[in-house]
DSSP file (Angstrom, degrees, kcal/mol; ACC not computed):
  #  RESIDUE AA STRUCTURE BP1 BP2  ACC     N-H-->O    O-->H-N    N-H-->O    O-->H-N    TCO  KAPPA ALPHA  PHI   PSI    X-CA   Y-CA   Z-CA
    1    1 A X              0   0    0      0, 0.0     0, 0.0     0, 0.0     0, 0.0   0.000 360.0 360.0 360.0 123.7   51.5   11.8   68.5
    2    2 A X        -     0   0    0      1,-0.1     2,-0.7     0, 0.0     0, 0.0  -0.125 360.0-131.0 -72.9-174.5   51.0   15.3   67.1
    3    3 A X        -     0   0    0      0, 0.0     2,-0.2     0, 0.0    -1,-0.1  -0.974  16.2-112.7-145.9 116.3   49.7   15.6   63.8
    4    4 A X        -     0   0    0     -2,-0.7     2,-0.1     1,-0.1     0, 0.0  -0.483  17.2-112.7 -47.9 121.2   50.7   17.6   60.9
    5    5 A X        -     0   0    0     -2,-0.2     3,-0.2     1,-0.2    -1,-0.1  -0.300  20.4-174.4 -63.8 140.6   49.7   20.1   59.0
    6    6 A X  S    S+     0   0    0      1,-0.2     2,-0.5    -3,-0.1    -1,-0.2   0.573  77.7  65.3 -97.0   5.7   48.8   19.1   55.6
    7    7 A X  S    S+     0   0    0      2,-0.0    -1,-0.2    33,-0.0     2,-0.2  -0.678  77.3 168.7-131.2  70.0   48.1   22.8   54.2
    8    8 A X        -     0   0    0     -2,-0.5     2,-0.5    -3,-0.2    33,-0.2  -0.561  38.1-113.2 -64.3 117.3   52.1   24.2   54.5
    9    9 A X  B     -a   41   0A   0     31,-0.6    33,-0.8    -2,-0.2    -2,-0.0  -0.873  39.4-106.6 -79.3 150.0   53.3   27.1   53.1
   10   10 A X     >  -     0   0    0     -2,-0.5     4,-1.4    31,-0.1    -1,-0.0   0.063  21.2-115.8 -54.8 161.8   55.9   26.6   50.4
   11   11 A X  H  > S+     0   0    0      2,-0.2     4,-1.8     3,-0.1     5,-0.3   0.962 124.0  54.6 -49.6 -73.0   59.8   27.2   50.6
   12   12 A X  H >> S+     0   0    0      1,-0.2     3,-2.2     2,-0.2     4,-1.1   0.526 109.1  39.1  11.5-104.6   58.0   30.0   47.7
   13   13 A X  H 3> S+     0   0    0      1,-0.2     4,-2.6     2,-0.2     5,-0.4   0.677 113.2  52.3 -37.1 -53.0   55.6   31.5   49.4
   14   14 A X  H 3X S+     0   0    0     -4,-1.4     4,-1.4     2,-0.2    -1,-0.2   0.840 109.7  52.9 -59.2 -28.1   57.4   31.9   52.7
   15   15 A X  H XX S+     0   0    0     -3,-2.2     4,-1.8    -4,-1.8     3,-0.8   0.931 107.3  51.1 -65.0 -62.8   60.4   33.5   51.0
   16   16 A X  H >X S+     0   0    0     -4,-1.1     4,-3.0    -5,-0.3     3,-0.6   0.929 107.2  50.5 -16.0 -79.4   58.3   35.8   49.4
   17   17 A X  H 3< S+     0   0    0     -4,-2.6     4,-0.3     1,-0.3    -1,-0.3   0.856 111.0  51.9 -58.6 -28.9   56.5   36.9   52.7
   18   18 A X  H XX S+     0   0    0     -4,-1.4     3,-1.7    -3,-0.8     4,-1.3   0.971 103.3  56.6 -70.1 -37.9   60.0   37.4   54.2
   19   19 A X  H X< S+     0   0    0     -4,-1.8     3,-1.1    -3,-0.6    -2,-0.2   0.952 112.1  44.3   4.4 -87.2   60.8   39.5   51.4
   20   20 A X  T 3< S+     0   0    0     -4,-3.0    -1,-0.3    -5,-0.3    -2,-0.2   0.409 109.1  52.9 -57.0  -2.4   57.7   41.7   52.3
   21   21 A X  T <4 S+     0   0    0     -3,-1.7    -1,-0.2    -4,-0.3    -2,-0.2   0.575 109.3  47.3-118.3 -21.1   58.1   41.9   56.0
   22   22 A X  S << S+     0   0    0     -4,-1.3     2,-0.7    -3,-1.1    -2,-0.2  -0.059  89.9 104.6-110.8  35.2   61.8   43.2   55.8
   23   23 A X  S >  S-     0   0    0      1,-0.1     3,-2.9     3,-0.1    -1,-0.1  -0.929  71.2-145.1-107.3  98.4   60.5   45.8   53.1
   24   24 A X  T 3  S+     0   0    0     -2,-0.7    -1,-0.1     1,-0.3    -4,-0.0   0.937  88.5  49.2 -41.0 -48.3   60.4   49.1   54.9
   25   25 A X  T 3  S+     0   0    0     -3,-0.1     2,-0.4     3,-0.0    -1,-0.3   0.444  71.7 108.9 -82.8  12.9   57.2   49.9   52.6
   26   26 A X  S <  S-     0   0    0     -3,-2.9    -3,-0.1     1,-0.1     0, 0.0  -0.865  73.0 -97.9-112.0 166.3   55.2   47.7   52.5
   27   27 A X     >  -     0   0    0     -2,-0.4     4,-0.7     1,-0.1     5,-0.2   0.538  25.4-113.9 -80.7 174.8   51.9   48.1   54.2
   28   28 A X  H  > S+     0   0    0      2,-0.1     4,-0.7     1,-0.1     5,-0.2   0.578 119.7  52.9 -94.6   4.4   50.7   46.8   57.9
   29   29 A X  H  > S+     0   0    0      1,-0.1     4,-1.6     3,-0.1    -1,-0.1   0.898 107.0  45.4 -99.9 -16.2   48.2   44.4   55.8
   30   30 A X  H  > S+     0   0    0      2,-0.2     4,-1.4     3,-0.2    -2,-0.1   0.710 117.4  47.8 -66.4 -19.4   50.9   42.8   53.5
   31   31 A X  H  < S+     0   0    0     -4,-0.7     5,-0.4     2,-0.2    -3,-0.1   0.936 114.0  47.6 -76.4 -50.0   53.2   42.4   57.1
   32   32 A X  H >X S+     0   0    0     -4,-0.7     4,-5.3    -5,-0.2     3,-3.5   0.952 117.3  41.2 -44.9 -63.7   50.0   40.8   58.8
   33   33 A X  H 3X S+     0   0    0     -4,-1.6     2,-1.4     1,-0.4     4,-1.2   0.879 120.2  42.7 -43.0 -76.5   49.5   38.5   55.6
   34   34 A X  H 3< S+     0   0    0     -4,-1.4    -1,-0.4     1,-0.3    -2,-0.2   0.055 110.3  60.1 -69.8  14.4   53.5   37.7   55.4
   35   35 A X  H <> S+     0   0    0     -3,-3.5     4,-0.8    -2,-1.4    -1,-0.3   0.485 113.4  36.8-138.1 -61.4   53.2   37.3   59.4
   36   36 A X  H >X S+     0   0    0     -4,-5.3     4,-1.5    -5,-0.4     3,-1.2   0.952 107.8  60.5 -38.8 -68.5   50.7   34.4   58.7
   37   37 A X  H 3X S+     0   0    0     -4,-1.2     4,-0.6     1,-0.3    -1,-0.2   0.623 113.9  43.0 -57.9 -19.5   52.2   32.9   55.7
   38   38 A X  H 34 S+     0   0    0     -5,-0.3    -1,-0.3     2,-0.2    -2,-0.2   0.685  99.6  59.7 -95.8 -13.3   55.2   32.3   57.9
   39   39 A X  H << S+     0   0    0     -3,-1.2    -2,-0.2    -4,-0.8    -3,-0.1   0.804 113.3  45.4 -96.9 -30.1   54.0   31.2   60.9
   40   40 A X  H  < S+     0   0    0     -4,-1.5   -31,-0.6   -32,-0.1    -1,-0.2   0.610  85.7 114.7 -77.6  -2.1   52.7   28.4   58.6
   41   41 A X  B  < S-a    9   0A   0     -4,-0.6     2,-0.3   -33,-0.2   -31,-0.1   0.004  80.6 -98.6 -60.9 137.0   55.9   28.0   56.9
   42   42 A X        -     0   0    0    -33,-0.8     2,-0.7     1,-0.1    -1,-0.2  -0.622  52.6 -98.3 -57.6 136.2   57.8   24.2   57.6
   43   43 A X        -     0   0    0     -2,-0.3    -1,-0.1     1,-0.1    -4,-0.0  -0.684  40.0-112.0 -53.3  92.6   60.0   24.8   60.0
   44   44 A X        -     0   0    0     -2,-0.7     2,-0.5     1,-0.2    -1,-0.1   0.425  34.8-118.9 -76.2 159.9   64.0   25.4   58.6
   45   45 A X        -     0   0    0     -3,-0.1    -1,-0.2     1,-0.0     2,-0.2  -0.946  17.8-128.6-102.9 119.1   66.2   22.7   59.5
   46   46 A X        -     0   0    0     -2,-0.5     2,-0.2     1,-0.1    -1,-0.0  -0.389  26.8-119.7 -77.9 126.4   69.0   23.7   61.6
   47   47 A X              0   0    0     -2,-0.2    -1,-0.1     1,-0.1     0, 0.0  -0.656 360.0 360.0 -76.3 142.7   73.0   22.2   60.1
   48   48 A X              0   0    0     -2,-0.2    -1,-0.1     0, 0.0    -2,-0.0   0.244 360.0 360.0 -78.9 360.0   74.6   20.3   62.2
């Protein structure tokens, strides 16, 4: 059985960091950061 992370970024944070990654200015260490923060993100739940 796999095993969960317990240390998630929020629904927030993870908007946020999309926010910043589809912002033509901002920088390649805020993408990197927002790159992270997503990749830890829960995974969206697809409608049926």
């Amino acid at each position: 059985m796999a095993k969960t992370n317990p240390k998630q970024t929020s629904p927030r944070v993870a908007k946020e960091a999309s926010k910043i990654l589809r912002d033509p200015k901002s920088t390649k260490i805020e993408k990197s950061v927002a790159g992270s923060d997503l990749a830890q993100a829960r995974p969206h739940k697809k409608k049926k």
